[in-house]
N, C-alpha and C positions, 0 to 999 in steps of 0.2 A: 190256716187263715191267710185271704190275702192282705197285703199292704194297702193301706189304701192313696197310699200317694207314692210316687218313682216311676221308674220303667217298666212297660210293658213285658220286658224281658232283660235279664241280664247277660250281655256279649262284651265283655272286659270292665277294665278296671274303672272307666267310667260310672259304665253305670251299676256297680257292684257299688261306689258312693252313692251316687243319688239315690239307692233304697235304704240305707244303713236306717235313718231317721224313722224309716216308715217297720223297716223291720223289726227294729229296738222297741218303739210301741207294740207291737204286735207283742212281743215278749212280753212285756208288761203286764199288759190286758190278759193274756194267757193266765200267766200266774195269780193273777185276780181270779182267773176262773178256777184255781185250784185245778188244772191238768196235770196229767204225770211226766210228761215226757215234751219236748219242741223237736221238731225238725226243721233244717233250715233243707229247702230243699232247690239249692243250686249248688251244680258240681264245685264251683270256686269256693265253696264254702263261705259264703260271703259273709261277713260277722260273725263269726263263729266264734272268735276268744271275747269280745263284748257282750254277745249273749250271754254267755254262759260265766259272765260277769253279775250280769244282773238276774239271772236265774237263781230259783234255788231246785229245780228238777233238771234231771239231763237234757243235755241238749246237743243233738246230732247234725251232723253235717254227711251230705249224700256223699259226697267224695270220700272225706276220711271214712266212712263206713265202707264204700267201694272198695277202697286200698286195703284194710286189714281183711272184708267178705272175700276178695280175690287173693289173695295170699293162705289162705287156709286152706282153699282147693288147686291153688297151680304156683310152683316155684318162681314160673316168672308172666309177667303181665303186657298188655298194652294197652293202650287208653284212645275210645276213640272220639270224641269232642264234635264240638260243630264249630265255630269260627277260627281261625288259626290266632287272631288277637289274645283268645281263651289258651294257648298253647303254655305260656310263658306261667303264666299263673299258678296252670296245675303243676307244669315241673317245679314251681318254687313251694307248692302246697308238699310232692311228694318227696322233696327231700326232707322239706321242715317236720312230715310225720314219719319219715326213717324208712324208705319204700324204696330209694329210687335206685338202690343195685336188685331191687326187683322187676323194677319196670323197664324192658326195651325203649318201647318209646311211646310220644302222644300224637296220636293223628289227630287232624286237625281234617274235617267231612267237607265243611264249606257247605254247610245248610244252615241258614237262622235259625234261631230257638221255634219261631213261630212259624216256617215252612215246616217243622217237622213230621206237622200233623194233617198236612196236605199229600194225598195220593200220588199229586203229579210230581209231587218235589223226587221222588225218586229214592227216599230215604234209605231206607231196608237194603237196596242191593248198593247205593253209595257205601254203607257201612261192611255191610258186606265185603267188599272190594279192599278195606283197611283189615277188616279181621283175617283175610286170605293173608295180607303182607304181613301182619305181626305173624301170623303163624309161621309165615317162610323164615322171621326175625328171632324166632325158638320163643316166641310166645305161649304157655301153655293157657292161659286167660283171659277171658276182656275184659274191662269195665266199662261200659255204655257212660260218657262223659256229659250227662245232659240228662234231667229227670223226664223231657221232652222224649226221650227214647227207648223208657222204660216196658211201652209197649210193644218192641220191638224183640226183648230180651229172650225171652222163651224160643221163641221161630227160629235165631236164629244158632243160639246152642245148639237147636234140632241140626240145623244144615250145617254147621260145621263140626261138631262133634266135640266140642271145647266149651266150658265152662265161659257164661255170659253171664256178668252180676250186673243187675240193675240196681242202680243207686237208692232207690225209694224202698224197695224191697229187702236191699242190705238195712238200711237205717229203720225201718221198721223194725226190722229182727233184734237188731241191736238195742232202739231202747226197750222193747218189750222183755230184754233179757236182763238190762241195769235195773230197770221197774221191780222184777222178780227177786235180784240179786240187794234192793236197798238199798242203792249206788246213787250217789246223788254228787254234784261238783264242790270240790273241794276250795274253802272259803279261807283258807288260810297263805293264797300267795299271787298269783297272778289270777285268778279268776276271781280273788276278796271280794265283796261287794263295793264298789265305790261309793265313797260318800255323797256325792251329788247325784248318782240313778236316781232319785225321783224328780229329778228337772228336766227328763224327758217330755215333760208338757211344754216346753220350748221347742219341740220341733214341730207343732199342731199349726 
């Protein structure tokens, strides 16, 4: 589901606030409908420990799914993003989930979230151009930084011969596998439910 209030798109820490409010409902609402699984589906993982607050079913984030999806198939990574603002983020997302003596490094494309899906933006061979440099960098992975790119994943595995995860495709898999496994978030310590979650109708 989308939000129905915030940004258009999230490019830093900005507006990765301005959606929390809208995102957190959607949570809500979700689990009113009795769903199995949420996915938060920006790289930054944007709300992802207050989700999974007020959840009581899994709730993934395209990045951390990226980082454990690409570590299962390559020793080491690199991450290619779209804004460089987005840059600082993910390195603080990958050390905080234990990744980043696996990751060379994070490029940063320098294509909005929303040129992604325009021809002339030039995406594919921009990204392109990063995956040739982690690979010079002993990269053996990429993770596609941006669920906007996800179209991209398959093609260009083909042409460089290296393991490309897309972020929606990893977090798919993953809760499809918590779902199976009866894994559900754990209510006993930072993700407890807070006692005031139902006063999310104060951000309407």
């Amino acid at each position: 589901m989308q939000p129905t209030v915030g940004p258009e798109a999230i490019e830093g820490p900005f507006d990765g606030a301005l959606c929390l409010p809208g995102l957190l409902k959607q949570v809500v609402a979700a689990e009113a409908q009795h769903v199995d699984a949420h996915i938060i589906a920006c790289f930054d993982d944007t709300g992802l420990d207050a989700a999974r607050a007020i959840a009581t079913k899994p709730v993934i984030g395209i990045g951390e799914a990226s980082f454990h999806a690409v570590s299962l198939v390559a020793h080491s990574f690199c991450v290619v993003t779209t804004l460089s603002r987005s840059v600082p983020l993910i390195e603080d997302n990958i050390r905080r989930y234990g990744f980043s003596h696996r990751c060379r490094r994070v490029f940063a494309s320098d294509i909005p979230v929303l040129e992604l899906e325009r021809p002339e933006s030039g995406a594919s061979e921009r990204i392109s151009e990063f995956i040739r440099e982690g690979i010079r960098l002993g990269a053996e992975g990429i993770a596609l930084g941006c669920a906007g790119m996800a179209e991209f994943a398959s093609a260009l595995q083909r042409k460089h011969d290296i393991p490309v995860v897309d972020g929606i495709g990893a977090a798919v898999g993953l809760a499809e596998t918590l779902i199976r496994c009866g894994l559900e978030p754990s209510k006993r310590g930072v993700w407890a439910m807070p006692a005031h979650a139902k006063g999310l109708d104060r951000f309407e």
